[in-house]
Residue, then its C-alpha position, 0 to 999 in steps of 0.5 A: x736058851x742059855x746061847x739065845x741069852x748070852x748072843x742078846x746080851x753081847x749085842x746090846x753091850x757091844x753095840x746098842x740093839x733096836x727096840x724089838x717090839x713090833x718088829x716083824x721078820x721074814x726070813x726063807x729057807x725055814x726048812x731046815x738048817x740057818x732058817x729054821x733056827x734063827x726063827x726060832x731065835x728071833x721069835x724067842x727074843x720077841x720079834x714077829x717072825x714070818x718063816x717062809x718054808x718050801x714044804x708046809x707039811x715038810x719035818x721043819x715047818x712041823x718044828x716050826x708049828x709045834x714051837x707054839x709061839x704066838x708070833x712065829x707064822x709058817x707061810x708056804x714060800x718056793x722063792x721061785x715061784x713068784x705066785x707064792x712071794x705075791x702071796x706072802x706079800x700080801x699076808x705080810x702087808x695086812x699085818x705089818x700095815x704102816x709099821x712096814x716091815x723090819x728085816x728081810x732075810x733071804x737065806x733059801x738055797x741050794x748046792x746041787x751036787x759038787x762037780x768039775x764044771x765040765x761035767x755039771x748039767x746047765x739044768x744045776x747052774x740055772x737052778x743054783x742061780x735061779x735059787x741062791x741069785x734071782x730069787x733074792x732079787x724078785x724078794x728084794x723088789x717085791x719087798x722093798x716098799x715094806x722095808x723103806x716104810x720101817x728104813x729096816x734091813x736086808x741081810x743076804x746069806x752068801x757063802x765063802x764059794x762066793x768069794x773063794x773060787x772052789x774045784x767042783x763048785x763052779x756052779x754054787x760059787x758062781x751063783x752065790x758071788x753073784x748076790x755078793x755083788x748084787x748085795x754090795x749094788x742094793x747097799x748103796x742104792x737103798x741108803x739113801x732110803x735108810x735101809x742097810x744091806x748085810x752080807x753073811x758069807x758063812x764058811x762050812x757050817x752043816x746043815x741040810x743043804x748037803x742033802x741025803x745018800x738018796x740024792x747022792x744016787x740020783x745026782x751020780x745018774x744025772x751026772x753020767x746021764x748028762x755028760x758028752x761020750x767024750x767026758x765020759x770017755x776021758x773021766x770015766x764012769x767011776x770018777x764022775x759016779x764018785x763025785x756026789x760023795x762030796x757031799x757027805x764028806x764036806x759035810x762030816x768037815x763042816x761045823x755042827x755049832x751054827x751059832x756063829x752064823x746065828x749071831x752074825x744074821x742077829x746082829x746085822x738085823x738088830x745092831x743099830x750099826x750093823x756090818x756090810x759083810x760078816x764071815x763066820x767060820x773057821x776058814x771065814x777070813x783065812x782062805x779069802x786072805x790067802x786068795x787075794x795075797x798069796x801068789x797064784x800058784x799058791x792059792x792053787x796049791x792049797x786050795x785043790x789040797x784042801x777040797x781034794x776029792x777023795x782018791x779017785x783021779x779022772x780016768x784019763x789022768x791015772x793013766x797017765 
């Protein structure tokens, strides 16, 4: 609570907050992680949140419930299932009536697993895109008529793979840079209207996006399962089995404090100036820096040492 009441204060003493009273919210992906605690937050400050969730019954939607805030509503959202935006759409529209709708946080997405895009599934790359891209955009349009009533906000979570290429995260950097771009189109287009579009591109935070040691299980089945003889032959079956381990050891390297995002997505949605992009985290700046300035070579250089994948080396590499 202590955190809650310093990041409020800061806001209003560094830039002018908008008025909260009835102020409503819908932010996805409240299962856990960046979603589950900026409802929370959000509705500690007095904001009517709407939490969208994957899972009603799941751990956070219990979390959320349990809260027992009045103004804080747990809807059931798969965000690729256009059934469900429809109905949030019409829950959200019978309570907000000509006051429209505040803020649009669409923070729900997926990693998969880490692996060398030649061994990646096309079934990843078209989840990855149809969760952390399209999504967004179906959510945008469908929500957008609410949001040009109240001239609120749009804040989309990206990720620092969204701007920084990584090794073996073709298909989550490549989904994520394509709502980087799309937020930068939706900032220009719906000024005009007084809507304001935010970018949070967060850099290594944990949260349970990494998943569990049972989804590392499965993802090494699918990967062996899904890979061509010849990839099989020239990585080896212990190189591609090894990969879904990455996931916990980003994990153990990421931040447990999630406040910086916390504060970033708070600002873009109360700030009465709120930026076009923020970068929290420790390598937020850093490694973008590095990648637009440093010589090619370089960039390589540091950037494979810094997501080095552990001891192992594709089968037809050691040999060599």
């Amino acid at each position: 609570m202590a955190v809650l009441g310093c990041s409020l204060i800061l806001i209003c003493e560094t830039d002018r907050r908008v008025e909260l009273q009835s102020r409503a919210v819908l932010i996805t992906g409240c299962d856990s992680g960046f979603g589950l605690a900026l409802a929370l937050r959000l509705s500690e400050a007095g904001l009517n949140v709407f939490a969208g969730v994957l899972d009603q019954n799941g751990a956070g939607a219990q979390q959320l419930r349990g809260h027992g805030s009045e103004n804080l509503q747990v809807l059931q959202l798969d965000v690729t299932d256009s059934s469900q935006i429809a109905a949030a759409h019409r829950c959200i529209s019978t309570q907000v009536a000509d006051t429209g709708l505040w803020g649009l946080v669409n923070n729900a997405g997926v990693l998969d697993c880490p692996a060398d895009a030649e061994l990646q599934p096309i079934a990843a790359f078209r989840l990855c895109m149809d969760v952390n891209f399209l999504s967004a955009v179906k959510m945008c349009q469908v929500f957008l008529p609410l949001l040009r009533r109240s001239r609120g906000r749009i804040v989309n979570v990206s990720s620092m793979a969204g701007e920084v290429p990584m090794p073996r995260l073709a298909a989550y950097g490549a989904s994520k840079a394509a709502l980087s771009v799309f937020s930068e189109v939706m900032r220009l287009e719906v000024s005009v209207w007084g809507v304001k579009v935010c970018l949070i591109q967060p850099a290594g935070f944990r949260t349970g996006i990494f998943g569990s040691s049972e989804d590392e299980a499965r993802h090494a089945a699918r990967l062996l399962a899904s890979a061509s003889p010849a990839a099989r032959e020239d990585y080896g079956d212990a190189y591609i089995s090894a990969l879904p381990g990455g996931l916990s050891r980003m994990s153990r390297r990421c931040a447990e404090d999630l406040s910086p995002v916390l504060d970033a997505m708070t600002h873009a949605l109360l700030a009465r100036r709120p930026r076009a992009a923020y970068r929290p985290g420790r390598a937020g700046r850093l490694l973008p820096l590095l990648h637009r300035l440093a010589p090619t070579a370089a960039f390589d250089a540091i950037i494979t040492a810094v997501t080095e994948a552990g001891d192992r080396r594709p089968a037809g590499l050691s040999s060599s």
